[in-house]
C-alpha positions in Angstrom: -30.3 -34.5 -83.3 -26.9 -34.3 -81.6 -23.6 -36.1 -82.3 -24.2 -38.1 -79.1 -27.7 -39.3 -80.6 -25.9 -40.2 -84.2 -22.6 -41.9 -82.6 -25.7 -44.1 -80.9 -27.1 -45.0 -84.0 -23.6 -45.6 -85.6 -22.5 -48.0 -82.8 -26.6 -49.8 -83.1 -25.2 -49.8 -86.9 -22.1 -51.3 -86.4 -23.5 -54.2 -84.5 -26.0 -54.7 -87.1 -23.8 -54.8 -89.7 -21.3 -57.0 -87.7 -24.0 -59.4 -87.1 -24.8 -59.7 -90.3 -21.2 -60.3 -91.3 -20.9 -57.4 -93.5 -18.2 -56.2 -91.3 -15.4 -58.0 -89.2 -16.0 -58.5 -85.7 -13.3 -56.1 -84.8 -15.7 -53.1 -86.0 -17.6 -54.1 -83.3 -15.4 -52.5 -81.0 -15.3 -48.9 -83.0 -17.2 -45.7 -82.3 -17.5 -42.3 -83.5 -16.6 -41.0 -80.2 -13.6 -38.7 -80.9 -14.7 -38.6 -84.7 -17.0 -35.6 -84.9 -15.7 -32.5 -86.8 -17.8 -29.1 -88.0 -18.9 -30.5 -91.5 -16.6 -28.1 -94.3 -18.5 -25.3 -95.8 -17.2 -26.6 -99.2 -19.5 -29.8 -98.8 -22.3 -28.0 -97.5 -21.6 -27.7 -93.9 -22.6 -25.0 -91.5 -23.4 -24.2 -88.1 -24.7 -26.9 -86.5 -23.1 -29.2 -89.2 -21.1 -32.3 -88.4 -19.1 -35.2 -90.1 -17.5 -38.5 -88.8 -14.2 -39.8 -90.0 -15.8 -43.3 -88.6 -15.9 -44.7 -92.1 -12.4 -43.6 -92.9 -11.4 -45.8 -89.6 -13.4 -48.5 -90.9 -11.5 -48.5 -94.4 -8.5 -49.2 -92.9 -9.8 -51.8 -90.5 -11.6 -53.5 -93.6 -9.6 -52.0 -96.8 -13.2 -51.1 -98.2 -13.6 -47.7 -99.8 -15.1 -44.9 -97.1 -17.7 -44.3 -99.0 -19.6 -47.5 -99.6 -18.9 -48.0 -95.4 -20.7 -44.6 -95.1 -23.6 -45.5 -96.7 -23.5 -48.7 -95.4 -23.7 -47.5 -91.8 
C-alpha cells in the first residue's frame, strides 16, 4: 500500500466518523495530503515506512488527544 491508498482510506474515515458525529463537520474538510513523513527508526520505522501528523491536526481542530483520533481513524 502507498500513502496515496492510506490518505484514501483516511479521508473514507473521516467522513465516517463525521457522519457519525464523532468528529465535527469541519474534519470533514482535512486530509493527509501534505502529512506523510518517513516513520522514525526509533518507533520502528524503515524504508518504506510512513506516518501522518493527520491526527495531530485533528487534536487541535477537536482538543482530543492524537492518539485516541489515531486509532479512531
Amino acid at each position: 500500500m502507498i500513502p496515496g491508498d492510506i490518505g484514501a482510506e483516511l479521508t473514507v474515515g473521516l467522513r465516517a466518523a463525521v457522519a457519525a458525529s464523532e468528529l465535527p463537520a469541519s474534519a470533514a474538510g482535512l486530509t493527509s495530503a501534505g502529512t506523510w513523513r518517513p516513520a522514525p527508526v526509533q518507533v520502528g520505522g524503515g524504508p518504506g515506512s510512513y506516518a501522518t501528523s493527520l491526527p495531530f491536526r485533528l487534536a487541535a481542530l477537536t482538543g482530543r488527544e492524537p492518539a485516541a483520533l489515531a486509532e479512531l481513524l
